[in-house]
N, C-alpha and C positions, 0 to 999 in steps of 0.2 A: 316530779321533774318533767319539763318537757323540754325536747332538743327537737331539732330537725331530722338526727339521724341516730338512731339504736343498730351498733354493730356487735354483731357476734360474733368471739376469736379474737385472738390478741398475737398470732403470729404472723409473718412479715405482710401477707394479706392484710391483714385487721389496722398492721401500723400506716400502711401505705395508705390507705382509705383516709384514717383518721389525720394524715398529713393533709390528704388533696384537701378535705371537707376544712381542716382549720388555715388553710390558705386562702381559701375562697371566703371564709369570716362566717360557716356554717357551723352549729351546734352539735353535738353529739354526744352520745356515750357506750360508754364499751363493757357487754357482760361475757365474763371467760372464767373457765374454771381451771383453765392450761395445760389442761389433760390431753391436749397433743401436742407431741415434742419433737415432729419433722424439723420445723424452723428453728429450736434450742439445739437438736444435734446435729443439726448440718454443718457441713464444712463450711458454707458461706461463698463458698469461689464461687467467681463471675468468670466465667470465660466463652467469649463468641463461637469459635468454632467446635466444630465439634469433632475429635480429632481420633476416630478410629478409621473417618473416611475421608478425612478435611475439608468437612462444608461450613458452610457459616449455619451457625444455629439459628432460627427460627427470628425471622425480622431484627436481629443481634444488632445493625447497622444503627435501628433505630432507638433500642432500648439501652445501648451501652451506656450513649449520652445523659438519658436521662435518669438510669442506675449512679453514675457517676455525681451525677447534678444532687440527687437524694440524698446520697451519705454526705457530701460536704452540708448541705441544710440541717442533716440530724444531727453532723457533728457539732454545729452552732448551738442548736437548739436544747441540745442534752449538755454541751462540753466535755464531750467524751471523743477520742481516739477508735472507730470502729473498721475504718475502710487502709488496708493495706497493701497498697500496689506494690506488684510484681510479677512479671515476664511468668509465662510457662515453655518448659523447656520437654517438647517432643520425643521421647528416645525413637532413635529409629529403629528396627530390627532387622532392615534388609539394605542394599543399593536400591531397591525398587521402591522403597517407600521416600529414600531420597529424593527419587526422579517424580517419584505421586508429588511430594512437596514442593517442586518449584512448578510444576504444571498450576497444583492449587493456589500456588501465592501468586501469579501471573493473570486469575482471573482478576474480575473489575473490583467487585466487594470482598472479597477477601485483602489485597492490596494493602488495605491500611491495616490489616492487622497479622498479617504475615510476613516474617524478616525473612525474603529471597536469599540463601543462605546456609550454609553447614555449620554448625559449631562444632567446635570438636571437644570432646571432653578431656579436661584436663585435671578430673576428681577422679584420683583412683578411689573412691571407696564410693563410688558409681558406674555400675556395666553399661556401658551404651557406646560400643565397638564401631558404632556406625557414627556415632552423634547425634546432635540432638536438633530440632526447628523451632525458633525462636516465636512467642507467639506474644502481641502487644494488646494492651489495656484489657489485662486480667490481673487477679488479685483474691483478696478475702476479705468478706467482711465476720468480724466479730459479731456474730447470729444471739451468743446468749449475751454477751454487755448489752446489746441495743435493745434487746427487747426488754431483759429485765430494764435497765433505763429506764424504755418508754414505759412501762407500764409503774415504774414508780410515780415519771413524771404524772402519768393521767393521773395516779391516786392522788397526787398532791393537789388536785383540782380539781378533786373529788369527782371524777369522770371514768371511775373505774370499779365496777361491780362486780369481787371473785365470785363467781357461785356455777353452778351448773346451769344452761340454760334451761327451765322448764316449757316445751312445749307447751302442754295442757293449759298452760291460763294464760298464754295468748290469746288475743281478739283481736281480729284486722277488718271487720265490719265496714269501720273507716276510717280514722289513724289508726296507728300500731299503737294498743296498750300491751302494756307488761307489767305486771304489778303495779306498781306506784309510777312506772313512765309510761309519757304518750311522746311517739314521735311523728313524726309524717313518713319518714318509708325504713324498712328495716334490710341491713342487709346481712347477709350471713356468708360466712370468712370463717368458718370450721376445720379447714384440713381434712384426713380421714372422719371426724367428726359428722360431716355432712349425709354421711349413710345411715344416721339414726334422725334426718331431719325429715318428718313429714311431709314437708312441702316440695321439697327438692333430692327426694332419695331413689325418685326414677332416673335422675341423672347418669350416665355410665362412668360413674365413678370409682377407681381402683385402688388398692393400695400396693405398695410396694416397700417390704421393709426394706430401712437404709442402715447399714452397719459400719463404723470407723475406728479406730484404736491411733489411740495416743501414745506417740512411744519418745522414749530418749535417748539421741543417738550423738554423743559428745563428737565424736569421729566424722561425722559426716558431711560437717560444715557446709551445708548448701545452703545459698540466699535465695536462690529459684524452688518455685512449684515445677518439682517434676512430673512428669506424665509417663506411664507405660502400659501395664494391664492396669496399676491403680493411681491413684494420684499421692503425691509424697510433700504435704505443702505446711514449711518453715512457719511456727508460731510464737519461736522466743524461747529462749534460753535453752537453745539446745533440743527442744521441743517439735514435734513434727505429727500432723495429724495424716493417716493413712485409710485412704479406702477406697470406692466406698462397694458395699453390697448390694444384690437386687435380688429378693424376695418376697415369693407372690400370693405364698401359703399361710403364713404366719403375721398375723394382725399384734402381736404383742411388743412392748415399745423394752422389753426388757435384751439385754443381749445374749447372744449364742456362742456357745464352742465351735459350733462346724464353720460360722464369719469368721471364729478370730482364727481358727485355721487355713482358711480360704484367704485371707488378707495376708497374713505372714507368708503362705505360699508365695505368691506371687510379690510382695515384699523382697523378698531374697533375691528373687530375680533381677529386681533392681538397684538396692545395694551391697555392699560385700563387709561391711564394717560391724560390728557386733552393737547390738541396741536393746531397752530395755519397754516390754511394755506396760505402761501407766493407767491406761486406760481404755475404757472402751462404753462405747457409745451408739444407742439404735433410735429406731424414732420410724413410722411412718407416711412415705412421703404418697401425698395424694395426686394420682395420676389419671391418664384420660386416653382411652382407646387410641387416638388420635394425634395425644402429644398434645394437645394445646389446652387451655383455659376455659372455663366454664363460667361466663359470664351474661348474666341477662336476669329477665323480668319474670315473676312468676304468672302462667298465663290466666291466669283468674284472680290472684292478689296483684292487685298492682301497686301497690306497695311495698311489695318485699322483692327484694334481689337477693343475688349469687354472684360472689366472685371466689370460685376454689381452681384447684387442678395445674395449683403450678408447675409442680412436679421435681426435679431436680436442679432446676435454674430460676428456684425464687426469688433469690435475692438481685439475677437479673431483668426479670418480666416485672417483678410486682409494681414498680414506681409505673409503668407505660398500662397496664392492663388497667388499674387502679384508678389512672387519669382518665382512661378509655369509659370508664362504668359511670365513674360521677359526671363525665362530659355530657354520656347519655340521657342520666337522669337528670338534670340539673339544666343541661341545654338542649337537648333531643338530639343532639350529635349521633347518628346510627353505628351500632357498634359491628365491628367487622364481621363478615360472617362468619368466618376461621373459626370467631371464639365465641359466638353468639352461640345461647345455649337450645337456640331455635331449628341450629344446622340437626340437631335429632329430637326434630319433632315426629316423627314414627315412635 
């Protein structure tokens, strides 16, 4: 097989690549063995700001649009339901975080996504004494339909190789062979994965486990993503995923008693109705000193790239970071410093 492009990883990184490259009419294919489950057990929420201090998250202004733009193209493109808008509702805990909220929705980029405004709560089987701030174009996406999806659809066109990556019988000489493919440049989209990669494992690359439980709360009848110490966000029928965790010791994708009692903690806090837990869910997430993305060129292979390090908002960076990498390699477009993987060249 030859393609233009050999991607390694098949979570939201891996699909987003393989979106831009099949828009532009470039070849590819994709080898993953799945064994990292950040992107399968994330919540999926998109939200801009970032609300224990109400700033807008990380260039939000620019990626919403094109987050937004993504899932309707993959809803076409698969026929599938994955992107479910809806409001996130702030609890407040004090007057003073009322008075922080209209300060913060008064600036210029916040504006368009902050409702100037108290709601008051009207859900008794939710604490939020104070109310809640109303926060626009946020949502979830369905993390594990779209990617199982996508990675059906590549098998169907035979562009989808389960197996473990084997370093060892790489050769990048001068195209990228890999077994049986040559491509022209390879990029690698491993998540956690990326710290057993030879080429890119001096990266500062971290993990962070994420933990969530799925509970069933017939009583509770919220249409909103609530927000407090954890997120409380409606998935259908009665359903509600809750969390999430940040652990910094533990690399295993399995879950924990001390999460699901740290989640239910702080659960309670938030509502007062009796609920049952169904589930629970860990995974991963690949994270970066710095908060941002790890994207660039290998400095001696120039052929192989890196785009990891979304961290806990990949389902809103991946479509803009994604576009940023192929822009680079495909039209020499300079990619920002912020996320160039150059800014720690020490």
């Amino acid at each position: 097989m030859k393609v233009d492009y050999l991607i390694v990883g098949s979570g939201i990184a891996g699909l987003m690549l393989c979106e831009q490259l099949r828009t532009r009419g470039k070849s590819y294919a994709v080898v993953s063995n799945t064994s990292q489950q950040a992107s399968i057990v994330a919540s999926g929420l998109y939200n801009p700001v970032v609300l224990k201090r109400f700033n807008m998250a990380w260039n939000a202004d620019l990626h919403v649009p094109l987050a937004l733009s993504a899932c309707k193209k993959l809803e076409a493109l698969l026929g599938i339901k994955i992107d479910d808008q809806r409001p996130i509702y702030r609890i407040f805990n004090s007057i003073e975080e009322q008075n922080n909220w209209f300060l913060a929705s008064d600036k210029p980029k916040l504006k368009q996504f902050l409702v100037p405004k108290i709601i008051e709560n009207n859900n008794p089987n939710i604490r939020a004494p104070f109310g809640c701030g109303e926060v626009k174009f946020t949502g979830r996406v369905d993390t594990k339909l779209l990617l199982n999806s996508y990675r059906n659809y590549l098998k169907s066109k035979d562009l989808f190789i389960e197996e473990t990556f084997d370093y060892s019988v790489i050769d990048v000489s001068n195209k990228v062979k890999y077994k049986e493919i040559i491509a022209n440049n390879l990029i690698f989209a491993e998540g956690f994965g990326l710290k057993q990669n030879p080429f890119f494992n001096a990266l500062p690359l971290e993990g962070t486990k994420g933990e969530l439980l799925v509970i069933h709360a017939p009583d509770l009848k919220s249409n909103v993503i609530l927000k407090s110490s954890v997120f409380v966000i409606p998935i259908g029928n009665d359903n509600y995923l809750v969390g999430s965790t940040y652990a910094w010791n533990d690399y295993s994708n399995s879950p924990t008693e001390a999460a699901r009692i740290q989640i239910l903690e702080k659960l309670q806090k938030v509502i007062s109705c009796s609920f049952k837990v169904v589930h629970q869910r860990a995974g991963i997430r690949p994270t970066v000193v710095d908060r941002r993305p790890l994207l660039g060129q290998h400095k001696t292979h120039k052929n192989l790239f890196v785009l990891n390090g979304l961290g806990s908002r990949g389902v809103l960076i991946a479509p803009s970071v994604a576009k940023d990498l192929i822009a680079y390699i495909e039209d020499g477009v300079p990619l920002p410093y912020e996320i160039d993987i150059n800014r720690f060249k020490s």
